[in-house]
C-alpha positions as CSV (number, residue, x, y, z in Angstrom):
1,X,-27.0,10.5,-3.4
2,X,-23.4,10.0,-4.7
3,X,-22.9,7.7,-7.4
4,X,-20.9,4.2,-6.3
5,X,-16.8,3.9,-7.2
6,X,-17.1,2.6,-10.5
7,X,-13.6,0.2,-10.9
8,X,-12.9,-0.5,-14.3
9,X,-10.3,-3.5,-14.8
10,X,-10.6,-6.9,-16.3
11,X,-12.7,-9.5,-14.7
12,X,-10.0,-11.1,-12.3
13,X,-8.2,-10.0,-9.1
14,X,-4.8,-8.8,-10.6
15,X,-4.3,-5.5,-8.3
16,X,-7.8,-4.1,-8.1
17,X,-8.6,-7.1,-5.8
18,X,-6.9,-5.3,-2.7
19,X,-9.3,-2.3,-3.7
20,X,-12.4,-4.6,-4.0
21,X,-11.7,-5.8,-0.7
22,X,-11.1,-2.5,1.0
23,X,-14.1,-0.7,-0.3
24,X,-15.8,-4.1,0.8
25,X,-14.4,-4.1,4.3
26,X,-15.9,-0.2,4.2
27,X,-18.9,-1.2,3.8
28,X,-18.8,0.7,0.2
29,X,-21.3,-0.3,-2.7
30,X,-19.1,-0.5,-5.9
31,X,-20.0,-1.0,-9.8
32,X,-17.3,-2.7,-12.1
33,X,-16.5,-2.1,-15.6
34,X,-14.8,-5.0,-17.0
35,X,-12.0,-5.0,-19.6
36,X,-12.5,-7.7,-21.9
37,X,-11.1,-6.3,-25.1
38,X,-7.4,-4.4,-26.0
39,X,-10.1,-2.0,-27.8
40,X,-11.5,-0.7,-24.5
41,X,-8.2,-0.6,-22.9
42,X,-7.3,1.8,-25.9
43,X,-10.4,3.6,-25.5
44,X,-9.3,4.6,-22.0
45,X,-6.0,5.7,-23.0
46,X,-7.0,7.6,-26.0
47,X,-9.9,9.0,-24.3
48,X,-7.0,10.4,-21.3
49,X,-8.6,8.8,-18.1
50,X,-5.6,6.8,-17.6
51,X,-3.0,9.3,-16.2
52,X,-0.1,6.7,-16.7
53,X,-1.6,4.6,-19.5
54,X,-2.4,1.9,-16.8
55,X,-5.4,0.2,-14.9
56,X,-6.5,0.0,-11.8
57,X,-8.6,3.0,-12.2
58,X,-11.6,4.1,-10.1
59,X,-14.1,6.7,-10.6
60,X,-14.8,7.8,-7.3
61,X,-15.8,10.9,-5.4
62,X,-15.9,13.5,-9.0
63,X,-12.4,11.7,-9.6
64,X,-10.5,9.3,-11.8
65,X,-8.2,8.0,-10.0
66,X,-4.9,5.5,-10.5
67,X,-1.3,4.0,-8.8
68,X,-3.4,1.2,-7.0
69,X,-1.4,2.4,-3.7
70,X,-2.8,6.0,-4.5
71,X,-6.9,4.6,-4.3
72,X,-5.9,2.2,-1.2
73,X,-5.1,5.3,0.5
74,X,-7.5,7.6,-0.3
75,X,-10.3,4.8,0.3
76,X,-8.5,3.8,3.4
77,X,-8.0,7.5,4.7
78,X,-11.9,8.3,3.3
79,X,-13.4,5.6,5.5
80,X,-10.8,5.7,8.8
81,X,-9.3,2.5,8.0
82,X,-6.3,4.4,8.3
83,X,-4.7,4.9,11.9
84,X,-5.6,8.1,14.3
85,X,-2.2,9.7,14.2
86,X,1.0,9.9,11.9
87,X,2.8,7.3,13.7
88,X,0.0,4.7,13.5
89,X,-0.1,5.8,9.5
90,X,3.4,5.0,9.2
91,X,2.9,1.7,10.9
92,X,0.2,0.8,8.3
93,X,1.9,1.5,5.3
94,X,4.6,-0.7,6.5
95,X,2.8,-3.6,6.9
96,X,0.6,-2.9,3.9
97,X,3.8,-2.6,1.9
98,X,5.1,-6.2,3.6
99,X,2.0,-7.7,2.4
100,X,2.1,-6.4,-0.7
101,X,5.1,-7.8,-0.8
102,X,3.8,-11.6,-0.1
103,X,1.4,-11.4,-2.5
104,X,2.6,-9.4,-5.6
105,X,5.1,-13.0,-6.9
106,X,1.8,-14.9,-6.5
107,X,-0.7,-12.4,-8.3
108,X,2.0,-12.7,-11.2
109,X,2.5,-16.4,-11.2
110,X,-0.3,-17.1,-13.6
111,X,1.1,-14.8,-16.3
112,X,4.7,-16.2,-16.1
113,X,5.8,-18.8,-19.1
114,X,5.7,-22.7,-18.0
115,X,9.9,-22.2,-17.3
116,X,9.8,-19.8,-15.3
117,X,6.8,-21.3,-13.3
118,X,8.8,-24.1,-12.5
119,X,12.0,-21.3,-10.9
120,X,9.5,-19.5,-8.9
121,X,7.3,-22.3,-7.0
122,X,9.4,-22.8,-4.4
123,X,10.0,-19.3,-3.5
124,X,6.7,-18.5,-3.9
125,X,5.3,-21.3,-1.4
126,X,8.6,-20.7,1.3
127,X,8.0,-17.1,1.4
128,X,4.9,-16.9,3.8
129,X,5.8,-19.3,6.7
130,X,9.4,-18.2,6.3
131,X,9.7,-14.3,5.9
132,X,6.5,-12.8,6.2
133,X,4.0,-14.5,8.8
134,X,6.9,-14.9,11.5
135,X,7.2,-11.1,11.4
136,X,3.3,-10.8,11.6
137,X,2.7,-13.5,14.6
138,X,5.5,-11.2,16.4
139,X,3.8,-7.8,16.2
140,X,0.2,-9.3,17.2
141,X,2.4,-11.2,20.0
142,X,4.1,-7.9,21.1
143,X,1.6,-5.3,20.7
144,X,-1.1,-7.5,22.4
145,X,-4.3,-6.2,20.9
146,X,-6.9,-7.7,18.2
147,X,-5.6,-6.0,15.7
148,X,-2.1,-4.7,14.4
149,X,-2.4,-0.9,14.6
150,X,-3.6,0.6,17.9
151,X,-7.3,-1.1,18.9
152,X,-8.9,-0.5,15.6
153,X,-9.8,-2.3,12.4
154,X,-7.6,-1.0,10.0
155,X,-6.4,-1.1,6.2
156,X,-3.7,-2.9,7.5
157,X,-5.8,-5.8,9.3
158,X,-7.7,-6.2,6.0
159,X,-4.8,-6.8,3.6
160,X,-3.3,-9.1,6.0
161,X,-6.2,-11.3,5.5
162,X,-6.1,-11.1,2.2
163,X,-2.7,-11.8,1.7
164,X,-3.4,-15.2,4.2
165,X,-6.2,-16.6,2.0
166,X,-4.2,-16.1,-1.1
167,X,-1.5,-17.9,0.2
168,X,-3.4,-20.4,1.7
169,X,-5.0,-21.4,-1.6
170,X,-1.3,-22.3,-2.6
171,X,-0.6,-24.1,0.9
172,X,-3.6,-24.7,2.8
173,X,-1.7,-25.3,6.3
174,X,0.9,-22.1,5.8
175,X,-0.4,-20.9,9.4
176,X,0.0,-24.2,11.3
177,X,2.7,-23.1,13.3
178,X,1.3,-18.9,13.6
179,X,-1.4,-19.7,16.4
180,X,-1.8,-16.0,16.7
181,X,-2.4,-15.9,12.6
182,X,-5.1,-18.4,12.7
183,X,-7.2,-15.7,15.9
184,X,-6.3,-13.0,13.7
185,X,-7.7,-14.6,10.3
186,X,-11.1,-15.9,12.4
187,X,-11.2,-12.6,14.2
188,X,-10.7,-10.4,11.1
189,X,-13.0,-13.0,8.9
190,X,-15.8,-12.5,11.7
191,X,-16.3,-8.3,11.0
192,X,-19.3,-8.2,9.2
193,X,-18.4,-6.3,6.0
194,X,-15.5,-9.2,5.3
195,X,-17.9,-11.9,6.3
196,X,-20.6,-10.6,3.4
197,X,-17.4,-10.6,1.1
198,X,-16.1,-14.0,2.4
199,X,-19.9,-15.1,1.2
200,X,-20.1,-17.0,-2.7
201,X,-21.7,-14.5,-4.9
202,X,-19.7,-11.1,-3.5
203,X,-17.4,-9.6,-5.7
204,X,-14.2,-10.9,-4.5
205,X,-12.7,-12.3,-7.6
206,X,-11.9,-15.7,-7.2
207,X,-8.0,-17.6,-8.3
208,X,-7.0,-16.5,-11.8
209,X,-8.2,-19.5,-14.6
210,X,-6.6,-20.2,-17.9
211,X,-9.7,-18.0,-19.7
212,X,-8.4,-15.1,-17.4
213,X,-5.0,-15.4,-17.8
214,X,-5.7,-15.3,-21.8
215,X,-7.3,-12.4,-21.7
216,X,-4.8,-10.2,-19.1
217,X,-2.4,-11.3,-22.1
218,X,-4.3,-10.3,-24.8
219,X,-6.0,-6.8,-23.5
220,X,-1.9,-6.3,-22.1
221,X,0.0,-7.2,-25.5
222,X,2.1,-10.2,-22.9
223,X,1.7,-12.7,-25.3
């Protein structure tokens, strides 16, 4: 039997929490290996498991694998979550990388200093209803099908989702006025791999905390 990824990162979303969900929306058993200390973090890099000296990394398949857009596709083209033909590829990545995108400014807004907080609310709360969902409503309006990419669940679908609950946590009605966003979201939320994840107790990392926060800075030298 092969051994489960293994994703070693500290105890928080940050960017391994697009590869939690994707493994989850695989239907993919994963361990975790939190970082809790700079020591282990040092330990990786002295030990040469971190090609770049950064985290994400995953131990999957024999591999150790990092570039959190390197494991996303590998898992995504492992577990054909990833289109049936080069054109539908291409179409994924670009709406993986739009998502990516949205949510990258908010995945960062806990680590930035009080000032800057206050620069980047308002960019960060316009940004969904005004550059991103518009463009997301119109592809599920013009390609007319449950999902973005052909008539299949794909990577593409489940970062979507992702990307709406995060922003949703920051303004609970961003989709009021993205009807086809809100069937998408219940649609997508329905599968039954992302309604186990959906459930309390999975391992979808909840908002970052001050205690989390601390420790990003302190295992990252950001203080």
């Amino acid at each position: 039997m092969a051994a489960k990824p293994k994703l070693h990162y500290p105890n928080g979303r940050g960017k391994m929490e697009s590869i939690r969900w994707l493994l989850a929306a695989a239907g993919v058993e994963f361990e975790e290996q939190f970082l809790e200390t700079r020591e282990q973090y040092e330990k990786l890099m002295k030990d040469g498991v971190l090609l770049f000296q950064q985290v994400p990394m995953v131990e999957m398949d024999g591999m150790k694998l990092v570039q959190t857009r390197a494991i996303l596709k590998y898992i995504a083209t492992k577990y054909n979550l990833y289109g049936n033909d080069l054109k539908e590829r291409v179409l994924i990545d670009m709406y993986v990388e739009g998502t990516t995108d949205l949510m990258e400014p908010i995945m960062m807004y806990p680590l930035l200093p009080p000032v800057e907080q206050e620069k980047r609310l308002s960019l960060i709360t316009q940004r969904p209803a005004t550059r991103y969902f518009p463009v997301y409503e119109k592809v599920l309006k013009d390609h007319g099908q449950n999902f973005l990419v052909g008539n299949r669940f794909s990577w593409a679908d489940v970062q979507l989702l992702e990307a709406i609950l995060m922003s949703e946590e920051l303004i609970p009605t961003v989709l009021s006025d993205f009807p086809l966003l809100q069937a998408f979201k219940a649609r997508i939320s329905s599968i039954p791999t992302i309604e186990k994840f959906l459930q309390p107790g999975s391992q979808r990392k909840p908002p970052p905390g001050p205690k989390y926060v601390e420790t990003v800075k302190e295992i990252f030298n950001l203080n």
